[in-house]
PDB file of N, CA, C, O and CB in Angstrom:
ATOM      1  N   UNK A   1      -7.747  17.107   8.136  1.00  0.00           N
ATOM      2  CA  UNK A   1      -7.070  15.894   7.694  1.00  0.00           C
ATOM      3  C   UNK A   1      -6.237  16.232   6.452  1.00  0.00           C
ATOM      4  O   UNK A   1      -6.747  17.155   5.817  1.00  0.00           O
ATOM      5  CB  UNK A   1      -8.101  14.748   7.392  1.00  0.00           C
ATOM      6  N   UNK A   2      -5.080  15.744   5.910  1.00  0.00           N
ATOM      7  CA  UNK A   2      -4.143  15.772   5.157  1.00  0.00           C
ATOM      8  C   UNK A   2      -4.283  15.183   4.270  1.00  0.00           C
ATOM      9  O   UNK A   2      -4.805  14.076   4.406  1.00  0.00           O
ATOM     10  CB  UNK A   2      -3.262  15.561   5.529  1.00  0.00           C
ATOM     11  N   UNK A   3      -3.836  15.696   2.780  1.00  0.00           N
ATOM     12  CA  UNK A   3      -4.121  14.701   1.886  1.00  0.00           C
ATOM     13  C   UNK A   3      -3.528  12.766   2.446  1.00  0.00           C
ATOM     14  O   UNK A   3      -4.204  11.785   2.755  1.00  0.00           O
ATOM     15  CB  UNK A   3      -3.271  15.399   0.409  1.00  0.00           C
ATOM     16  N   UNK A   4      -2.373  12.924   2.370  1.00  0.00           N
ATOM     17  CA  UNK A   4      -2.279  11.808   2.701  1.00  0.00           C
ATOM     18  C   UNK A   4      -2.432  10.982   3.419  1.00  0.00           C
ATOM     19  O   UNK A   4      -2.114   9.793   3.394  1.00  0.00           O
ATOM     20  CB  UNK A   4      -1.836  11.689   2.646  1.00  0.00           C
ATOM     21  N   UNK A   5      -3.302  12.016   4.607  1.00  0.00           N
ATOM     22  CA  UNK A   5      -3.942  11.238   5.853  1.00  0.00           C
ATOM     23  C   UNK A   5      -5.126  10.528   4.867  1.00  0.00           C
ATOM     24  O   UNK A   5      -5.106   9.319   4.635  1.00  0.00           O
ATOM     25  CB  UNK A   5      -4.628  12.408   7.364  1.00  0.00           C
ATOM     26  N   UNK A   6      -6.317  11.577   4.235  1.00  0.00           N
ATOM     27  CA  UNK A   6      -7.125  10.857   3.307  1.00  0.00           C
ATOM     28  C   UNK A   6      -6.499   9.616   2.668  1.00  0.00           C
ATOM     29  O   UNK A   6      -6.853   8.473   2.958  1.00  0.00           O
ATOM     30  CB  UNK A   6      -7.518  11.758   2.280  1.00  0.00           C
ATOM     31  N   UNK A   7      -5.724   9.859   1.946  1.00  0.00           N
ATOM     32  CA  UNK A   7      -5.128   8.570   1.091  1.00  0.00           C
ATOM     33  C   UNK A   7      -5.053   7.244   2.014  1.00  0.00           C
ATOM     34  O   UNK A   7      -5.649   6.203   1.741  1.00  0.00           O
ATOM     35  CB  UNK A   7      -3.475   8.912   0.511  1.00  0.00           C
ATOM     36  N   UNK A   8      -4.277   7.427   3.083  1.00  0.00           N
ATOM     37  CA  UNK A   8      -4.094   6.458   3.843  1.00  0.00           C
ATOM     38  C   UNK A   8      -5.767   5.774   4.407  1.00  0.00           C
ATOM     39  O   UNK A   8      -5.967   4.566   4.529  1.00  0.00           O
ATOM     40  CB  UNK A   8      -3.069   7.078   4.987  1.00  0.00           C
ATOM     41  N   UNK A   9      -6.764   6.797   4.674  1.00  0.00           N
ATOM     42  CA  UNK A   9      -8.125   6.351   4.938  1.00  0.00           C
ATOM     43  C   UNK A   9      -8.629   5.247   4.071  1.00  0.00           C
ATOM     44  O   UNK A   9      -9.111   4.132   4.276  1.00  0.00           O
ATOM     45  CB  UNK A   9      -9.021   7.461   4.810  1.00  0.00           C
ATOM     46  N   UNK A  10      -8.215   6.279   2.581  1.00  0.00           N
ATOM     47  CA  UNK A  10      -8.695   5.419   1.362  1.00  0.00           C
ATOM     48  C   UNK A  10      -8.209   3.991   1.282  1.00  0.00           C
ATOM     49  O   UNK A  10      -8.894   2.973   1.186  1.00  0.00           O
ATOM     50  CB  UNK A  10      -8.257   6.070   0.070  1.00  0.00           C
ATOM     51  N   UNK A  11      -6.917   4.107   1.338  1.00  0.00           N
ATOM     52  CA  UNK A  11      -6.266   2.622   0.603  1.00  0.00           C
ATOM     53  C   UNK A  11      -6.602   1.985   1.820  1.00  0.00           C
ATOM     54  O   UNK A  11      -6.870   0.788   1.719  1.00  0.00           O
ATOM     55  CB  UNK A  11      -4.387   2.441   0.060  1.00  0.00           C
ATOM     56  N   UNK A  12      -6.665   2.592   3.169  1.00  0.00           N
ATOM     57  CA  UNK A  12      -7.023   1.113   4.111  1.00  0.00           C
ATOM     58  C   UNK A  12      -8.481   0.164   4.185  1.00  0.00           C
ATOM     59  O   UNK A  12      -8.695  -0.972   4.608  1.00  0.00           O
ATOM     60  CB  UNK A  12      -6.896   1.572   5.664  1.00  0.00           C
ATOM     61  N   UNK A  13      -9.600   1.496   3.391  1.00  0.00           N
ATOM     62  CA  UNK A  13     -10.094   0.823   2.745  1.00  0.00           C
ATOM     63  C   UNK A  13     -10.412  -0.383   1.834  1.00  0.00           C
ATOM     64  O   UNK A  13     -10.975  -1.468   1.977  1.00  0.00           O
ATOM     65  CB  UNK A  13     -10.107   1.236   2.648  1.00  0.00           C
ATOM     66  N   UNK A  14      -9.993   0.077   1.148  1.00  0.00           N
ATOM     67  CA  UNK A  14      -9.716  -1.089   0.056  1.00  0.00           C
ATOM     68  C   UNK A  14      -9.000  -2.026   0.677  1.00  0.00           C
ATOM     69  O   UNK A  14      -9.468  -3.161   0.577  1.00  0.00           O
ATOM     70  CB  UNK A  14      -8.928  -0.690  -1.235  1.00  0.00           C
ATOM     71  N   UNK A  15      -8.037  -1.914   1.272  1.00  0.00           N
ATOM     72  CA  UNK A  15      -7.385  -2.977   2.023  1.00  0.00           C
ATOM     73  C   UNK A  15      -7.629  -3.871   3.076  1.00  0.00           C
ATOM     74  O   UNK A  15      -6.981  -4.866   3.401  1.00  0.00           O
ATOM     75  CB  UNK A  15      -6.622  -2.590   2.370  1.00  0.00           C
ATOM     76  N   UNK A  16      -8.786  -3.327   3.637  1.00  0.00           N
ATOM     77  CA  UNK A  16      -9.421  -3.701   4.568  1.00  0.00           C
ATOM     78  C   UNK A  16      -8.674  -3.848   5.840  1.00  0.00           C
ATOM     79  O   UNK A  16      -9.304  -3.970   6.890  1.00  0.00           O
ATOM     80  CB  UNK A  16      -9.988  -4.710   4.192  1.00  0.00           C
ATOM     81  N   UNK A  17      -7.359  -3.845   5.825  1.00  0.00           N
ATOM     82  CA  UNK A  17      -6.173  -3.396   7.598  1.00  0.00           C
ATOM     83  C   UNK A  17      -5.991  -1.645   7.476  1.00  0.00           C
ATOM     84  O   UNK A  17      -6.491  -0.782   6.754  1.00  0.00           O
ATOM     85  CB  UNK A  17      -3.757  -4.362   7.509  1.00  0.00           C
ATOM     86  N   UNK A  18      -5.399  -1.650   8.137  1.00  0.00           N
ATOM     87  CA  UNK A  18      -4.945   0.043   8.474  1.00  0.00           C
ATOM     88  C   UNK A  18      -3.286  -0.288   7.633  1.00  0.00           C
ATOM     89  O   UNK A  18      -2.413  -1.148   7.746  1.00  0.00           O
ATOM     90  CB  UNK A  18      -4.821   0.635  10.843  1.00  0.00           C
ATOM     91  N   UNK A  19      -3.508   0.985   6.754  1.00  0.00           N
ATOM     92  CA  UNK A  19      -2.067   0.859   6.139  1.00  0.00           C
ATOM     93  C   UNK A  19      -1.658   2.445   5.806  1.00  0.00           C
ATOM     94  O   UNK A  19      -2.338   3.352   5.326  1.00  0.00           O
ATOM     95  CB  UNK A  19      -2.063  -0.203   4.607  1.00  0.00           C
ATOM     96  N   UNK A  20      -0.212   2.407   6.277  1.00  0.00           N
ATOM     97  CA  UNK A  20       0.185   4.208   6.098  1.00  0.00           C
ATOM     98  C   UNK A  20       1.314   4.065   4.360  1.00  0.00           C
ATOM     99  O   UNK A  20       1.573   3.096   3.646  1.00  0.00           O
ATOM    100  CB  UNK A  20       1.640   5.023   8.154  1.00  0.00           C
ATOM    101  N   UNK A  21       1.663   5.393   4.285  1.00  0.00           N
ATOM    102  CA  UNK A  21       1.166   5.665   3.086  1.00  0.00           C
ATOM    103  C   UNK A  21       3.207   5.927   2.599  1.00  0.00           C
ATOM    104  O   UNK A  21       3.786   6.759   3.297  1.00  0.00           O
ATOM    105  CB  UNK A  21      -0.325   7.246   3.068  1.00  0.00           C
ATOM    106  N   UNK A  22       3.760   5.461   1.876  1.00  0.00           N
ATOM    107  CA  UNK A  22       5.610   6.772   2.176  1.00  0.00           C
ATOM    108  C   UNK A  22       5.535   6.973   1.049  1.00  0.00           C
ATOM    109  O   UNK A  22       5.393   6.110   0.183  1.00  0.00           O
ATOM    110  CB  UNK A  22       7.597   6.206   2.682  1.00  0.00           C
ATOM    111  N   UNK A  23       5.617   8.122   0.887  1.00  0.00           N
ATOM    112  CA  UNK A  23       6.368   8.701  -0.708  1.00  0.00           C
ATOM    113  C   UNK A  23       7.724   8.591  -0.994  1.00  0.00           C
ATOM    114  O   UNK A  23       8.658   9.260  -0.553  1.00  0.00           O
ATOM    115  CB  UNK A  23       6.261  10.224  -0.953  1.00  0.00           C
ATOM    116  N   UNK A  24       7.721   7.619  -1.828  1.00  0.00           N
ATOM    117  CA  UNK A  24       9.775   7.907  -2.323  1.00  0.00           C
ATOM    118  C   UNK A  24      10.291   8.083  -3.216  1.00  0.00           C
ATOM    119  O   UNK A  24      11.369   7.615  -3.582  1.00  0.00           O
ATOM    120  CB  UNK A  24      10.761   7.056  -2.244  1.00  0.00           C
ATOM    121  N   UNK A  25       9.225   9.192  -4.013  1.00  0.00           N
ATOM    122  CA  UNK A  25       9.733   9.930  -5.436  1.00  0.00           C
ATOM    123  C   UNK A  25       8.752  10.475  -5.323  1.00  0.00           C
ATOM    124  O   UNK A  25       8.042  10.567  -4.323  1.00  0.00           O
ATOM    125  CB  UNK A  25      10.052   9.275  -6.888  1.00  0.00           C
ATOM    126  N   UNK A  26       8.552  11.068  -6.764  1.00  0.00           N
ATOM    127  CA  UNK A  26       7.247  11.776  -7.938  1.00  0.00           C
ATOM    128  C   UNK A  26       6.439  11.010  -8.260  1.00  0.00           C
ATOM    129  O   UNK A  26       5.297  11.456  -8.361  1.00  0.00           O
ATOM    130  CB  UNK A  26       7.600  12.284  -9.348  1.00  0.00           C
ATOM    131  N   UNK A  27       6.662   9.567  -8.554  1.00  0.00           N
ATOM    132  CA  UNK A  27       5.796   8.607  -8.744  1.00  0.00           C
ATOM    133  C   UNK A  27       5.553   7.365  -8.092  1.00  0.00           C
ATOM    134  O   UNK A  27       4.579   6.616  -8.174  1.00  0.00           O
ATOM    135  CB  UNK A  27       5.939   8.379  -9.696  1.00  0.00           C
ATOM    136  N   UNK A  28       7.092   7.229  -7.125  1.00  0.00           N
ATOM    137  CA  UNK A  28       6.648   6.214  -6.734  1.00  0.00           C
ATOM    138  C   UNK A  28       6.740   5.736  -5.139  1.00  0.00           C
ATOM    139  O   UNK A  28       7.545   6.279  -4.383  1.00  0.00           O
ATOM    140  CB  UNK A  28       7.180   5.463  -7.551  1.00  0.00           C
ATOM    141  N   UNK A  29       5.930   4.773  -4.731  1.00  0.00           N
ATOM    142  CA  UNK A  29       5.471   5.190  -2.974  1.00  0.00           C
ATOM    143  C   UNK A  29       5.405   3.493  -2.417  1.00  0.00           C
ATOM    144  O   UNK A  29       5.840   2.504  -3.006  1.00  0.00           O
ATOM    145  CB  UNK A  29       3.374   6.262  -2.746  1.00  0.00           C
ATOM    146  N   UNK A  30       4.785   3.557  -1.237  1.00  0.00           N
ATOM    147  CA  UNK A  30       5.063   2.077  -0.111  1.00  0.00           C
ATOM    148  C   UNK A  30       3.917   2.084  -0.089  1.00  0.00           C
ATOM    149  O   UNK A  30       3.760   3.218  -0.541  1.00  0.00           O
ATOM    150  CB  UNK A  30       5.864   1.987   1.504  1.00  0.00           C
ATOM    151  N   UNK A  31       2.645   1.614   0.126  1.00  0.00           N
ATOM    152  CA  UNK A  31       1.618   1.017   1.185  1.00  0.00           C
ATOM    153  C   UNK A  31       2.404   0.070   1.915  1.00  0.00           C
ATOM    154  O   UNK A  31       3.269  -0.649   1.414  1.00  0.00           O
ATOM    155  CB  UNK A  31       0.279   0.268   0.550  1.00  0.00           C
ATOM    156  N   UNK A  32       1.983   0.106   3.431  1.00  0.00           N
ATOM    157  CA  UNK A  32       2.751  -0.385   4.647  1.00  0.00           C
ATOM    158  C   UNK A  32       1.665  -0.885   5.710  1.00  0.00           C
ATOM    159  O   UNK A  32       0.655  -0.187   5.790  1.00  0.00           O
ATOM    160  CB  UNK A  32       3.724   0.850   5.298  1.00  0.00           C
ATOM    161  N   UNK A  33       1.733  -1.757   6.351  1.00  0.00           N
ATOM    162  CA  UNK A  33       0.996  -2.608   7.469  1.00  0.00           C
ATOM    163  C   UNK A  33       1.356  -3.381   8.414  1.00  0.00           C
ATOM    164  O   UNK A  33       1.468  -4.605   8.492  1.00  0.00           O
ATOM    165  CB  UNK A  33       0.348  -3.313   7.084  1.00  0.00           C
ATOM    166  N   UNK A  34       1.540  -2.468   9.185  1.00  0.00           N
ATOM    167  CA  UNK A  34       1.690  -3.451  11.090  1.00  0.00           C
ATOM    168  C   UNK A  34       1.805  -5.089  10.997  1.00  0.00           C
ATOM    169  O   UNK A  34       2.695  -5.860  11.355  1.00  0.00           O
ATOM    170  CB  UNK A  34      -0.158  -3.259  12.299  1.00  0.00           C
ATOM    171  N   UNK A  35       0.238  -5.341  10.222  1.00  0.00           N
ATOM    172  CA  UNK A  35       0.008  -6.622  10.113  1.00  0.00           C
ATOM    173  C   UNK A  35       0.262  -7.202   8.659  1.00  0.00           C
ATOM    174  O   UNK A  35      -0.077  -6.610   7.634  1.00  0.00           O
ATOM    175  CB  UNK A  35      -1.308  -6.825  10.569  1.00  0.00           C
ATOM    176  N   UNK A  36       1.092  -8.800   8.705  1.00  0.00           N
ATOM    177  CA  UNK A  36       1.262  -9.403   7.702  1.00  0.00           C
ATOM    178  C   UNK A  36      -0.257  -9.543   7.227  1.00  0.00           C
ATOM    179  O   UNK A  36      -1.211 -10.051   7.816  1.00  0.00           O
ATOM    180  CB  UNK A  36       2.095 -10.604   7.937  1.00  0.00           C
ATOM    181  N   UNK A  37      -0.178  -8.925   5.959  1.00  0.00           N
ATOM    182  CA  UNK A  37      -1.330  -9.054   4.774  1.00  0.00           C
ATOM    183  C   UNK A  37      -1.145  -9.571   3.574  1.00  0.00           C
ATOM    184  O   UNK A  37      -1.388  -8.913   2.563  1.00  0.00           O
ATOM    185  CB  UNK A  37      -1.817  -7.916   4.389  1.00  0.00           C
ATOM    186  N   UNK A  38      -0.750 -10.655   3.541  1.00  0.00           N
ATOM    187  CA  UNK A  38      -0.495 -11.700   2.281  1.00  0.00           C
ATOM    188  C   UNK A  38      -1.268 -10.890   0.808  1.00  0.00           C
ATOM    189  O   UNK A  38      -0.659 -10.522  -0.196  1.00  0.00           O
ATOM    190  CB  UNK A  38      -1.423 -13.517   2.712  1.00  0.00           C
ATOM    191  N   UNK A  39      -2.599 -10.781   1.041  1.00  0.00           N
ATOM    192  CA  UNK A  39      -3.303 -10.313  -0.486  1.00  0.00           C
ATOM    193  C   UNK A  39      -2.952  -8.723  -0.547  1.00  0.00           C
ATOM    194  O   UNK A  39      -2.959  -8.240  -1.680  1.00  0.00           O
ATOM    195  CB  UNK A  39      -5.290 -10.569  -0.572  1.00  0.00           C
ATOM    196  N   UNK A  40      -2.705  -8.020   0.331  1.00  0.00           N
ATOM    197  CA  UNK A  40      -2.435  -6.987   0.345  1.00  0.00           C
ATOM    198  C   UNK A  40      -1.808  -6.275  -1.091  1.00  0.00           C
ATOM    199  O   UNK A  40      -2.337  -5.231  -1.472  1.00  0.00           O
ATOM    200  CB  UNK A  40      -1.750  -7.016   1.396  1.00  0.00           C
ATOM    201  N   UNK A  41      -0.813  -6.788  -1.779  1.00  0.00           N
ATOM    202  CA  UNK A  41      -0.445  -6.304  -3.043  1.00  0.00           C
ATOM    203  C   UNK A  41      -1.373  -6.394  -4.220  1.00  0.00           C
ATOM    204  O   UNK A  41      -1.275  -5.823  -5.306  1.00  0.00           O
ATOM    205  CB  UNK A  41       0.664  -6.916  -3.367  1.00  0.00           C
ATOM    206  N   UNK A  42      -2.337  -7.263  -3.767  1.00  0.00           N
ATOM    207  CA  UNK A  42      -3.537  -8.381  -5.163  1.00  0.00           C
ATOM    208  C   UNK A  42      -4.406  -7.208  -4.969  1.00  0.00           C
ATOM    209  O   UNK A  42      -4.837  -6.635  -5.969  1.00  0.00           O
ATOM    210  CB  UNK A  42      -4.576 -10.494  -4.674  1.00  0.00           C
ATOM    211  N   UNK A  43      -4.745  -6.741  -3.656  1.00  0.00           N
ATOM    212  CA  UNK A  43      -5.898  -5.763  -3.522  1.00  0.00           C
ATOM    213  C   UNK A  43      -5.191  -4.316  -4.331  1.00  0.00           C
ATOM    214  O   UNK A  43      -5.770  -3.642  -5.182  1.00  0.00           O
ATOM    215  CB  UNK A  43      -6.362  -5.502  -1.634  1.00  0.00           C
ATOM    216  N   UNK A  44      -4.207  -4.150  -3.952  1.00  0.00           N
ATOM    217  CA  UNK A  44      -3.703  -2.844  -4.774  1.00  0.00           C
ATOM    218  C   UNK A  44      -3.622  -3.355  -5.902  1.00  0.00           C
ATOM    219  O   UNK A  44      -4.836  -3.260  -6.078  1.00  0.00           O
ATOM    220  CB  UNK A  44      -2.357  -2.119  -4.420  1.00  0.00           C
ATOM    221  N   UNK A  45      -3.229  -3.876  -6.953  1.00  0.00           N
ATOM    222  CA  UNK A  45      -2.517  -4.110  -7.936  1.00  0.00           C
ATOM    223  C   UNK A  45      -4.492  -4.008  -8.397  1.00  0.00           C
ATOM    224  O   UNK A  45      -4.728  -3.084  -9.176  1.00  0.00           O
ATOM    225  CB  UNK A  45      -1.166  -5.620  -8.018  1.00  0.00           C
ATOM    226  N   UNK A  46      -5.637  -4.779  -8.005  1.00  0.00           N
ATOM    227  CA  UNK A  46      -6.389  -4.454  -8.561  1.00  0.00           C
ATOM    228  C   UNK A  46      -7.131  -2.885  -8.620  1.00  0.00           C
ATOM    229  O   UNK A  46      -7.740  -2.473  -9.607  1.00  0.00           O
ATOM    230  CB  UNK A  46      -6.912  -5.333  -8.298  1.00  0.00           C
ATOM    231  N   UNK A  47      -6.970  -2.234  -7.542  1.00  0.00           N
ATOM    232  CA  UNK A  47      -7.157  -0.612  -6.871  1.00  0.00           C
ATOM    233  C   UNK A  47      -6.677   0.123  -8.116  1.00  0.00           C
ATOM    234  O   UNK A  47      -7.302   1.132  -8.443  1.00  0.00           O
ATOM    235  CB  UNK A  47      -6.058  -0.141  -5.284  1.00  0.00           C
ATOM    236  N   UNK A  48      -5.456  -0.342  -8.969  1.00  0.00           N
ATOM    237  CA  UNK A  48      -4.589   0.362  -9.764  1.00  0.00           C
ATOM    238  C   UNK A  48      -4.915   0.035 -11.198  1.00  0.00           C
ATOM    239  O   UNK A  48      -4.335   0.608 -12.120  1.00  0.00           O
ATOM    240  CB  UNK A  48      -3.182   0.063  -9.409  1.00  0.00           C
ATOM    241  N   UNK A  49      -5.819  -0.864 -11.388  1.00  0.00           N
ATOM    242  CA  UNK A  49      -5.845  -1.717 -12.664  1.00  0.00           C
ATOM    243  C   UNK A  49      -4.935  -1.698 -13.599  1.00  0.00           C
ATOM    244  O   UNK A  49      -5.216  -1.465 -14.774  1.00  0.00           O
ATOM    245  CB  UNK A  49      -6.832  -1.522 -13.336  1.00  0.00           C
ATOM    246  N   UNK A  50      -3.552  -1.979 -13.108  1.00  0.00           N
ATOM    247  CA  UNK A  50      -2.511  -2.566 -14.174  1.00  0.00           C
ATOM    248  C   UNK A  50      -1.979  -1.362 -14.639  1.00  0.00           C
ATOM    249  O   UNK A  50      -1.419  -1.436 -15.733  1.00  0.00           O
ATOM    250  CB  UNK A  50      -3.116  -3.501 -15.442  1.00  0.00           C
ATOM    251  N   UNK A  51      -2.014   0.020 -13.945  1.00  0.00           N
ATOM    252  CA  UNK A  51      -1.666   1.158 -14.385  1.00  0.00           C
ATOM    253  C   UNK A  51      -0.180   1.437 -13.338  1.00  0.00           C
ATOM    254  O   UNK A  51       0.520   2.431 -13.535  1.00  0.00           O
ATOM    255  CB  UNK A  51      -3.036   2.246 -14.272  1.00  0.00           C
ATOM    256  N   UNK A  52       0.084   0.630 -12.467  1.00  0.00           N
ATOM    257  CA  UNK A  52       1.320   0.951 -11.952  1.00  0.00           C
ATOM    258  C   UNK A  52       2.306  -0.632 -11.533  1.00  0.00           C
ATOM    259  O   UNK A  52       1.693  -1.687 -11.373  1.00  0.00           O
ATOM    260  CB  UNK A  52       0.937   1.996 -10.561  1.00  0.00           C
ATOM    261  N   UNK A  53       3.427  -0.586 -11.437  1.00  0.00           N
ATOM    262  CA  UNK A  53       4.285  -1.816 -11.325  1.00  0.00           C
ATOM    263  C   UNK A  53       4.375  -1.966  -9.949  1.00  0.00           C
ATOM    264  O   UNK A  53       4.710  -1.035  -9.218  1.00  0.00           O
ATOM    265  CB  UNK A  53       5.701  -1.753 -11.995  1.00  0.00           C
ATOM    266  N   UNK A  54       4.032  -3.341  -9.451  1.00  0.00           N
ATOM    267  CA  UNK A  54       3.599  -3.613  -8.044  1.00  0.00           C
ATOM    268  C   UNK A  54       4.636  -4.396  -7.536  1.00  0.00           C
ATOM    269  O   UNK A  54       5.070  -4.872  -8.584  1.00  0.00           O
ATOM    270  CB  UNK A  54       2.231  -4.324  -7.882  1.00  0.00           C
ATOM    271  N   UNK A  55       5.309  -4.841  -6.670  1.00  0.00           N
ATOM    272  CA  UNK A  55       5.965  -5.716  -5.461  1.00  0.00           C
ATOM    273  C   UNK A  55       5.399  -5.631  -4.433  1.00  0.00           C
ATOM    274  O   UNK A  55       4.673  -4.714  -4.048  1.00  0.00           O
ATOM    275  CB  UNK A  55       7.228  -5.466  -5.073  1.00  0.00           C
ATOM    276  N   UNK A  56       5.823  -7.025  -3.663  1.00  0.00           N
ATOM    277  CA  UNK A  56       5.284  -6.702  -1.834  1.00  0.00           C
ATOM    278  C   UNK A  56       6.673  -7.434  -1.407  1.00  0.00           C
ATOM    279  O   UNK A  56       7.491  -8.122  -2.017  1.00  0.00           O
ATOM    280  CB  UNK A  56       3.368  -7.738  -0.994  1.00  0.00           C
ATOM    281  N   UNK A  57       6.547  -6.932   0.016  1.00  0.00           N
ATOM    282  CA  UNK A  57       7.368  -8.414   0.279  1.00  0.00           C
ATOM    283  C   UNK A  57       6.799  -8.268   1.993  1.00  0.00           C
ATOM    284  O   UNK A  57       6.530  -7.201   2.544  1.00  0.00           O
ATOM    285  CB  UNK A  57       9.644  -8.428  -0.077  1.00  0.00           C
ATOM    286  N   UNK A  58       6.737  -9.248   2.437  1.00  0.00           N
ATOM    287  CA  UNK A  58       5.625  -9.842   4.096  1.00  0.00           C
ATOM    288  C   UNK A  58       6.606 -10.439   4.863  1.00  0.00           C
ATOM    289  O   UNK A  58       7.416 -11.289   4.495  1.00  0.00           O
ATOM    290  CB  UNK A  58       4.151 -11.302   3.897  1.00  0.00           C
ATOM    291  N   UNK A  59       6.438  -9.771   6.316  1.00  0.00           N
ATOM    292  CA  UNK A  59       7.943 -10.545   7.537  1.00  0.00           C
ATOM    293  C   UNK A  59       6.737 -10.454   8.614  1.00  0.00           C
ATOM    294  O   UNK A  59       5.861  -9.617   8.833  1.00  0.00           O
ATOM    295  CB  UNK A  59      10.000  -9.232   8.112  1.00  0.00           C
ATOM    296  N   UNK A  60       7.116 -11.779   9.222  1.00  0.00           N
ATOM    297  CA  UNK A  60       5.525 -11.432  10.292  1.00  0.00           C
ATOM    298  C   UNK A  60       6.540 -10.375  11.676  1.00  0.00           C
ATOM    299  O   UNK A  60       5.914  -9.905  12.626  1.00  0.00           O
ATOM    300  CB  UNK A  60       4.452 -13.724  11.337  1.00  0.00           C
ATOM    301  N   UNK A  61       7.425 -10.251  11.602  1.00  0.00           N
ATOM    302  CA  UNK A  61       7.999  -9.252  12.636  1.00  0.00           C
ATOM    303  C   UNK A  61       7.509  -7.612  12.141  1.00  0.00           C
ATOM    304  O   UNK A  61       7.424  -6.662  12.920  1.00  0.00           O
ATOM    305  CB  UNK A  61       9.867  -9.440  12.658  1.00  0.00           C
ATOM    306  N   UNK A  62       7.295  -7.578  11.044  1.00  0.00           N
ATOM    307  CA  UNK A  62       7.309  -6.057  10.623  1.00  0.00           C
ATOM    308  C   UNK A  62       5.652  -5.773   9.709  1.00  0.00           C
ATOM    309  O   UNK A  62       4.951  -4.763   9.634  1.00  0.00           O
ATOM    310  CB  UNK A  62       8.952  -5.761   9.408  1.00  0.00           C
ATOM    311  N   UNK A  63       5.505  -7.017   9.181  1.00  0.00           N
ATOM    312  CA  UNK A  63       3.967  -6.316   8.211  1.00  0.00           C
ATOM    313  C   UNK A  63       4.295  -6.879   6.984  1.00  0.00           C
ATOM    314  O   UNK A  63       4.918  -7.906   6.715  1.00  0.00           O
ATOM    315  CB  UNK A  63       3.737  -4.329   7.953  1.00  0.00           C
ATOM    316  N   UNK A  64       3.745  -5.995   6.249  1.00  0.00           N
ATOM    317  CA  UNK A  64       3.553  -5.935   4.771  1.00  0.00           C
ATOM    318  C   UNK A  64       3.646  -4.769   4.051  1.00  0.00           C
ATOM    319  O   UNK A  64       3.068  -3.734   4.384  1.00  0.00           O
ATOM    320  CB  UNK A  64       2.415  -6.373   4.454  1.00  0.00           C
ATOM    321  N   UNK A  65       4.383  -4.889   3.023  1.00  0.00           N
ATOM    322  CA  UNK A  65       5.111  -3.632   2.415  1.00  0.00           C
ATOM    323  C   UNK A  65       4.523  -4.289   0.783  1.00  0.00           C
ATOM    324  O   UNK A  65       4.443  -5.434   0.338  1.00  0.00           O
ATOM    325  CB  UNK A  65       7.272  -3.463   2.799  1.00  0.00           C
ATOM    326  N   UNK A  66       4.159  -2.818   0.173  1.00  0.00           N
ATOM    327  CA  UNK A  66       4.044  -3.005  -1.274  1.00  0.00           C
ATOM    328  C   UNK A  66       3.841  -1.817  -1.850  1.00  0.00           C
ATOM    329  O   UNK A  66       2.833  -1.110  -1.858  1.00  0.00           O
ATOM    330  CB  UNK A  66       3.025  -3.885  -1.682  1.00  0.00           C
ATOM    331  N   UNK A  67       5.109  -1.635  -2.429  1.00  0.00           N
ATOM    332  CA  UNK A  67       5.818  -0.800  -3.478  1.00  0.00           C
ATOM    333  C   UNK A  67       5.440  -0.580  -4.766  1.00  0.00           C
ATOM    334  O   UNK A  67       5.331  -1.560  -5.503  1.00  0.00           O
ATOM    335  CB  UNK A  67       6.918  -1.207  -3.652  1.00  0.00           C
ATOM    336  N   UNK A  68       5.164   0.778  -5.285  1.00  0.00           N
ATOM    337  CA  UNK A  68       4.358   1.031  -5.964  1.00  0.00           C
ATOM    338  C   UNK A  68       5.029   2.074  -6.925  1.00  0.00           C
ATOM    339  O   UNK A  68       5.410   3.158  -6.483  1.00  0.00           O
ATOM    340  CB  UNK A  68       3.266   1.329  -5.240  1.00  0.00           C
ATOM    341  N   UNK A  69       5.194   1.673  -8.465  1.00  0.00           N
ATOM    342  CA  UNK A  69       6.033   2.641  -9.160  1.00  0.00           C
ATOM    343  C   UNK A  69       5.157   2.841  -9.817  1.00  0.00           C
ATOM    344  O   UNK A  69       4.627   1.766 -10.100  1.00  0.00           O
ATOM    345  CB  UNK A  69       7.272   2.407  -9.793  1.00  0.00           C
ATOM    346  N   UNK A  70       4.393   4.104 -10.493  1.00  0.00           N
ATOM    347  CA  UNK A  70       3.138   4.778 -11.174  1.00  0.00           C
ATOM    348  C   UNK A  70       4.208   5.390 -12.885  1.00  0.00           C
ATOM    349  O   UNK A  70       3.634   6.003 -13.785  1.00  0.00           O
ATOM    350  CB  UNK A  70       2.276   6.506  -9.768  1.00  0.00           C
TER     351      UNK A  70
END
């Protein structure tokens, strides 16, 4: 398994849906989900405790996206 396969294990954890993982820098990345997950950013943003700057934004055609600058 790959680190970021792990990672993705991890955060779907915490997240409690299945969520994959994109890197789009050095610091900063997507958590992503099939399924619209409304708390989905609340669960990260607490995962992170206030150590990284959070957005989401939710389309029930696509999921839930929340963007993550460290």
């Amino acid at each position: 398994m790959t680190k970021i396969a792990k990672m993705e294990d991890n955060l779907s954890k915490i997240a409690g849906h299945k969520v994959e993982l994109t890197i789009r820098g050095d610091r900063a990345f997507t958590i992503s989900s099939d399924e619209m997950v409304p708390d989905l950013a609340d669960k990260v943003a607490a995962f992170f405790g206030g150590a990284a700057k959070i957005s989401a934004s939710h389309d029930e055609e696509c999921g839930s996206f929340v963007y993550i600058d460290v």
